[in-house]
C-alpha positions as a printed Julia matrix, in Angstrom:
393×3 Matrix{Float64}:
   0.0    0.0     0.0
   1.33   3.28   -1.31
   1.51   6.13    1.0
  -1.39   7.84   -1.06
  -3.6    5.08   -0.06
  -2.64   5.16    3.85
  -3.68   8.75    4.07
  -7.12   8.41    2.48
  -7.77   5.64    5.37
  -6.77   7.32    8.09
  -9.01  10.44    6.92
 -12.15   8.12    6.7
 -11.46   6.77   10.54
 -10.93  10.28   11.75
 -14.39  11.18   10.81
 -15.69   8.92   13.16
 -15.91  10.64   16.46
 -15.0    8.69   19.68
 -17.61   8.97   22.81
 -14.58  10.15   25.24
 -11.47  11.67   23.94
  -8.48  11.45   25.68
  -8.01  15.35   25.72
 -11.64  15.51   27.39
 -11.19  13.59   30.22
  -9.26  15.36   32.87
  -9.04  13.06   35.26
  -5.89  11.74   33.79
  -4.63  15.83   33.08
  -5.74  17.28   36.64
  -6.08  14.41   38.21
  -9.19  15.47   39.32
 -12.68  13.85   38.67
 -15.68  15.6    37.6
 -18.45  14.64   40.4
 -21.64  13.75   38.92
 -25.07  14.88   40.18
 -25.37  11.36   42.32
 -22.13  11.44   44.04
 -23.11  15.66   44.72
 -25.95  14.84   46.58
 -24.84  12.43   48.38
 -21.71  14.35   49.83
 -24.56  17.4    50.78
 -26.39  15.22   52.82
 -23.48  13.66   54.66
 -22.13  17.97   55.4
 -25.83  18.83   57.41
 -25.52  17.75   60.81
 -27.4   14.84   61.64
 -30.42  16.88   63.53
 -31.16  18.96   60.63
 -32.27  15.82   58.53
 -36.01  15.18   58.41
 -37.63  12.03   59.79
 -37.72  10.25   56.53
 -34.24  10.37   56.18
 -33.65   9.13   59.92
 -35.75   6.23   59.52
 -33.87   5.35   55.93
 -30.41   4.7    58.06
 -29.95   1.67   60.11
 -29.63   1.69   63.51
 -26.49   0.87   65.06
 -25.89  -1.47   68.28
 -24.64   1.21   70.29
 -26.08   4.42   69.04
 -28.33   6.14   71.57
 -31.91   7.07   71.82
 -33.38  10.34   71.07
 -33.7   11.01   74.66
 -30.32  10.68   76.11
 -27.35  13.31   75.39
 -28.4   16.62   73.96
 -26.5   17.09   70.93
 -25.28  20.05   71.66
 -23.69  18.87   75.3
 -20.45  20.35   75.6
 -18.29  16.8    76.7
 -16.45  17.41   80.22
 -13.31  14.74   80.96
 -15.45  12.04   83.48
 -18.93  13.19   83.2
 -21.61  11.68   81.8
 -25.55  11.42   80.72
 -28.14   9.68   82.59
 -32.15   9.53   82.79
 -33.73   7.9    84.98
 -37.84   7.02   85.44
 -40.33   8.73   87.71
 -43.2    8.25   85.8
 -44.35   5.6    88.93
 -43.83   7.66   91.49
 -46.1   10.98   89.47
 -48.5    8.92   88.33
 -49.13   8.84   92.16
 -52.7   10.9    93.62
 -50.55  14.38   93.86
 -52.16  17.87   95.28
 -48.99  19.07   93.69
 -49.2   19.72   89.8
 -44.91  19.3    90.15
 -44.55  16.16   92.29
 -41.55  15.59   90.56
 -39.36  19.19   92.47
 -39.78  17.29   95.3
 -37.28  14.64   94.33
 -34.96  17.56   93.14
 -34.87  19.18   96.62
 -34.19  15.83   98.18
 -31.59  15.22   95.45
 -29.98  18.78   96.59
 -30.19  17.63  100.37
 -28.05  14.34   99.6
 -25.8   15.59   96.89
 -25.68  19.79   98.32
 -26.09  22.22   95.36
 -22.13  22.94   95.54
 -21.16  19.59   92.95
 -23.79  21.19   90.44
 -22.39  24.61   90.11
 -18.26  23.82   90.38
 -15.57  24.33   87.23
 -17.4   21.68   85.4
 -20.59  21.84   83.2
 -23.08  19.84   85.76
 -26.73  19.45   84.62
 -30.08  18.32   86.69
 -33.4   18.45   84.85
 -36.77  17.34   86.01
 -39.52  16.79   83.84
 -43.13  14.95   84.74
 -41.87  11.52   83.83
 -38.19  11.27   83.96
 -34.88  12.98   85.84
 -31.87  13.95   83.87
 -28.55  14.13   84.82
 -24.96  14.84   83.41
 -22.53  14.71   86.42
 -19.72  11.59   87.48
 -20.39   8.52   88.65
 -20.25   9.36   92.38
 -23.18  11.96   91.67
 -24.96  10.07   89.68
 -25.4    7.35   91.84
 -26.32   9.66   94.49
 -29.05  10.84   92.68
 -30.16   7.16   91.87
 -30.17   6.27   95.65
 -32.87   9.35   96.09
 -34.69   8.52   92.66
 -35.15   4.78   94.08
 -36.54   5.98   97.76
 -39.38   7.35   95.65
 -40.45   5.14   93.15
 -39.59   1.85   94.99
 -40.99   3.07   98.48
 -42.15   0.31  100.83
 -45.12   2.25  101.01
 -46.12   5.32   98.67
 -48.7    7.03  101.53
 -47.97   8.23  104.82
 -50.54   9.2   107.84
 -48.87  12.22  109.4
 -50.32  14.07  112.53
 -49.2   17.08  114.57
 -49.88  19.08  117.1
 -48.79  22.46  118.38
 -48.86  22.86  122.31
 -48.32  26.36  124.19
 -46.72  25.26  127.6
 -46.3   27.35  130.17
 -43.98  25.4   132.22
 -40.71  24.07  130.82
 -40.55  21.75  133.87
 -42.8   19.33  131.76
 -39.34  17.72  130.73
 -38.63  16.38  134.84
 -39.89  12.93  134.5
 -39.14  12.29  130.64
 -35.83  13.8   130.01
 -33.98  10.65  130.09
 -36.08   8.9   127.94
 -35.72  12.03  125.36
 -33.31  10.86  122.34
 -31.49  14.47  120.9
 -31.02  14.91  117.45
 -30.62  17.57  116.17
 -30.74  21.52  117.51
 -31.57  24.93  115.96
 -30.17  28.74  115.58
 -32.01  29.94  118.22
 -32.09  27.08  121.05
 -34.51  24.86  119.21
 -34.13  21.22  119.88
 -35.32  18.14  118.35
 -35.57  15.25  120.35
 -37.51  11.43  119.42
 -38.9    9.35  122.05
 -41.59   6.62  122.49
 -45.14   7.33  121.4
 -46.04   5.9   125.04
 -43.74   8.12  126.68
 -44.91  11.53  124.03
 -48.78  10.59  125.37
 -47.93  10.93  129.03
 -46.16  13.91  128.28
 -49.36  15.41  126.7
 -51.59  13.78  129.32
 -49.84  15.9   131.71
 -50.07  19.07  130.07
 -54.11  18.33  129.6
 -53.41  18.11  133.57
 -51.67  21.26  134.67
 -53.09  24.88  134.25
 -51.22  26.96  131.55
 -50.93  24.15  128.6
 -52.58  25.06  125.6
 -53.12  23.28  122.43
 -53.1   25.34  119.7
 -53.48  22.79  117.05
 -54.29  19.37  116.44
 -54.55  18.5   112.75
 -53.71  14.61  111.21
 -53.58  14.38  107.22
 -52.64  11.7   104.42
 -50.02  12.71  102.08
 -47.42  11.36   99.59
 -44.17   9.99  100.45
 -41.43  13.29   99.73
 -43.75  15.6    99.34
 -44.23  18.76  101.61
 -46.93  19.25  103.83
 -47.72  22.96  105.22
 -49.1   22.97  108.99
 -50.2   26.71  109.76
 -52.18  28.18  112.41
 -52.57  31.94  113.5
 -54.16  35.03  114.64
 -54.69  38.65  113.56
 -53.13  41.56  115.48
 -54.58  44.85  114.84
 -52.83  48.01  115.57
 -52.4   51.63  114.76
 -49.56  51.53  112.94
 -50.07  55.35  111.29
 -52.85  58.02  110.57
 -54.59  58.7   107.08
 -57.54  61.35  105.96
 -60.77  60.52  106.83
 -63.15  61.18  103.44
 -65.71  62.87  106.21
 -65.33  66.94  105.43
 -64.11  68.73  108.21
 -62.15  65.09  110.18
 -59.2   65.58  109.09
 -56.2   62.72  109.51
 -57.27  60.05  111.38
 -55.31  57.06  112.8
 -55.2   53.89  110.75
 -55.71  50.78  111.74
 -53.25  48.1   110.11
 -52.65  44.45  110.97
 -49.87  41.71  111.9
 -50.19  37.87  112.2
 -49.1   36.14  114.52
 -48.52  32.4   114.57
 -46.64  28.88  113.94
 -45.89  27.57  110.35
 -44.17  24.22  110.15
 -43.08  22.73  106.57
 -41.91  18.89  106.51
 -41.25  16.83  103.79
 -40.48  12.97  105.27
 -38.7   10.14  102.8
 -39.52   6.52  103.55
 -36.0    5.03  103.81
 -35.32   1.4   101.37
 -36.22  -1.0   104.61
 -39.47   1.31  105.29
 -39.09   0.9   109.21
 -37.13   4.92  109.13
 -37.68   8.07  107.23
 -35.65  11.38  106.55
 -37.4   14.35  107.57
 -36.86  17.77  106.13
 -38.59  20.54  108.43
 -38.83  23.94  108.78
 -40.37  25.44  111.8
 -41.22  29.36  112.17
 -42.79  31.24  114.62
 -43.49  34.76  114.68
 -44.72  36.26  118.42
 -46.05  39.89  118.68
 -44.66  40.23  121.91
 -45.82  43.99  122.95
 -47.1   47.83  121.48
 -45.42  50.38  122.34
 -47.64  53.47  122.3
 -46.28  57.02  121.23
 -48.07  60.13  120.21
 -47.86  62.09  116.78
 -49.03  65.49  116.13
 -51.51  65.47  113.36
 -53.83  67.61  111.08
 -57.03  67.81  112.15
 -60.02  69.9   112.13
 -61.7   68.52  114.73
 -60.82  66.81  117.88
 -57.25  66.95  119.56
 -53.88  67.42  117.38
 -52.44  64.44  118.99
 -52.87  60.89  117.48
 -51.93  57.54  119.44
 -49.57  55.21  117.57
 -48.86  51.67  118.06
 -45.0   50.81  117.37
 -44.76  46.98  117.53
 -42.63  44.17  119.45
 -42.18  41.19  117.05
 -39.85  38.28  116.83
 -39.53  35.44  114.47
 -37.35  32.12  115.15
 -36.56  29.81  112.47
 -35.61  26.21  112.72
 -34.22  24.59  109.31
 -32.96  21.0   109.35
 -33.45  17.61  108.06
 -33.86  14.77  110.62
 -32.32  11.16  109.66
 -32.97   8.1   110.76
 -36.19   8.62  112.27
 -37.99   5.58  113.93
 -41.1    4.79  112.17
 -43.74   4.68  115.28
 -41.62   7.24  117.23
 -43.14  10.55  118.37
 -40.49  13.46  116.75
 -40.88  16.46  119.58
 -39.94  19.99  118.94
 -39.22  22.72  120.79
 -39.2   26.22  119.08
 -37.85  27.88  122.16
 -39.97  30.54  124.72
 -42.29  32.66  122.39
 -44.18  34.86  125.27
 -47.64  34.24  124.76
 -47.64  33.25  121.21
 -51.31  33.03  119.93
 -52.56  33.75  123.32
 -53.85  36.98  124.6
 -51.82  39.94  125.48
 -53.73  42.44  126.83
 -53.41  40.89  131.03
 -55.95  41.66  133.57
 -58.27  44.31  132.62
 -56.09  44.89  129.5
 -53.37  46.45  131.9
 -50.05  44.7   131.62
 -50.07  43.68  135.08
 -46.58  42.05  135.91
 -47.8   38.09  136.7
 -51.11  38.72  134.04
 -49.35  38.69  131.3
 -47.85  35.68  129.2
 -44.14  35.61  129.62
 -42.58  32.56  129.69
 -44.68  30.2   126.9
 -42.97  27.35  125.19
 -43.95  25.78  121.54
 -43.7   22.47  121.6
 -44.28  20.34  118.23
 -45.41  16.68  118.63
 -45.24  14.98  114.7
 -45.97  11.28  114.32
 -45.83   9.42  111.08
 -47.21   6.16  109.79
 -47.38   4.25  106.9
 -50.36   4.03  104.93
 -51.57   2.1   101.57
 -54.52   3.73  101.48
 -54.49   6.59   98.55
 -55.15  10.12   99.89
 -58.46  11.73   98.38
 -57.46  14.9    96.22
 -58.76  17.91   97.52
 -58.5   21.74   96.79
 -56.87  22.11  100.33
 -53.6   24.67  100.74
 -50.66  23.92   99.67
 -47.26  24.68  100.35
 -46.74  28.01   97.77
 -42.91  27.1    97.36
């Protein structure tokens, strides 16, 4: 073949266009490959996080063995060295007959009392979240199963009920503690001289038996209710105390500023929240006691506008002291009275006025002391849900 006859061939081959020329493909120039629309998408959905896909894609992946559920760690959790994410059940426990729309802050608070608030606010990011079914928690191990110690008092109680009832008892003689003392078991004392004592329920009825005896005991309340185990029951009695605590113009033409007449209360408010231990046979108790005592006016004169009458207006300036006792009780005996003593409140809810409303030395109450008798039993009866008041905190 003649070299004329080579060239006509390879101009009839050349007219036949390849599908991929070699100077189109630059893979083997750049050594970079063209993506196609497939392998595009595919690398978009793998850059969105994982909680901005929809639900469709979610339920397209397969689950992995260890991958966890939508309700464990937040994905957002900022991971501290030796912390980590728990949730644990309460459902059982707030499915309980509640007064309290929030049954479940009372197992925070008791969490607080056994872990203190000082491990959830250190260096460390600490978190404790309570929700109508379940308790979360990001803290270590030694927290954590702190908190699951309190979770399982409440929702694997020995007995989910409780029959509480107290008394309040204005004594006039502290010498009703000669024949019992010895048989009085101290635990636990206040700011202001309080003291806490637990004793027999035999021995707490002779003690009241004698006070119905003597002259100058006075109960002031005697209430017995049902209630959940943890939650807080309120206990409040007490009494108005007008005064004139200032003057104010009288609409009537011509009166003038008169005095006005404003009001204190006066009374005992005690707060407990008890906690079945595991065995059921002793409880934690977390009570707060105050009492607030008006214990005298003092009268003074002001000069005042009037029209009519004298310029001089009688004022009231008042006396009043408050004692608080804040504490939680442990190891309480289950059938054991728990007696309180809130110190001497002078006359506290009883009158003040003395013989003839003089303040007559020996007339007037001096010398009272509140005493607090609380007893506690179990009970698998349900309390009925009522409208009655509840504690506001």
């Amino acid at each position: 073949m003649n070299r004329r006859s080579l060239l006509l061939i390879s101009t009839l081959l050349g007219g036949l266009a390849p599908f991929r020329l070699l100077a189109q493909e630059p893979s083997r120039r750049s050594g970079k490959a063209v993506p196609n629309s497939s392998s595009r998408s595919r690398r978009n959905a793998e850059d969105v996080p994982r909680t901005a896909r929809n639900d469709d894609e979610e339920s397209l992946d397969e689950p992995t063995e260890n991958a966890p559920s939508r309700d464990e760690v937040p994905p957002n959790l900022p991971t501290e060295a030796g912390q980590k994410w728990q949730t644990f059940d309460i459902s059982k426990y707030t499915s309980l007959t509640h007064d309290d729309p929030n049954p479940q802050n009372s197992i925070v608070d008791w969490i607080f009392r056994r872990t203190t608030t000082a491990p959830w606010h250190g260096d460390k990011i600490a978190v404790l979240s309570a929700s109508r079914s379940k308790i979360r928690a990001y803290h270590n191990a030694k927290v954590l199963d702190q908190v699951a110690e309190v979770v399982e008092r409440f929702t694997d109680a020995q007995s989910n009920y409780l029959k509480i009832h107290v008394r309040f008892v204005a004594a006039a003689d502290t010498r009703w503690r000669y024949a019992v003392y010895k048989r009085l078991n101290p635990i636990g004392s206040g700011p202001q001289g309080q003291q806490i004592w637990s004793l027999k329920t035999d021995d707490s009825a002779m003690v009241l038996t004698q006070m119905q005896v003597w002259q100058g005991f006075q109960n002031i309340a005697n209430q017995a209710h049902r209630m959940v185990n943890g939650q807080t029951l309120l206990v409040k009695t007490s009494a108005p105390r007008p005064f004139t605590g200032g003057i104010q113009r009288d609409s009537a033409v011509g009166q003038g500023f008169q005095p006005k007449t404003e009001q204190l209360e006066e009374g005992v408010t005690l707060r407990i929240s008890p906690l079945l231990s595991y065995d059921g046979d002793t409880l934690d108790a977390a009570i707060e006691l105050t009492t607030n005592t008006v214990r005298n006016y003092h009268q003074t004169k002001v000069l005042a506008p009037r029209e009519v009458g004298p310029g001089e207006v009688r004022l009231d300036v008042p006396e009043v002291s408050e004692t608080r006792l804040n504490q939680t009780v442990k190891g309480w005996p289950i059938g054991q009275t728990l007696l309180i003593s809130g110190g001497i409140q002078p006359g506290i809810l009883q009158s003040k006025g003395g013989l003839f409303n003089m303040k007559i030395p020996g007339t007037v109450p001096t010398g009272t002391e509140l005493l607090v008798f609380v007893d506690v039993e179990l009970d698998d009866e349900a309390p009925v849900k009522k409208s009655a008041r509840r504690d506001p905190r």
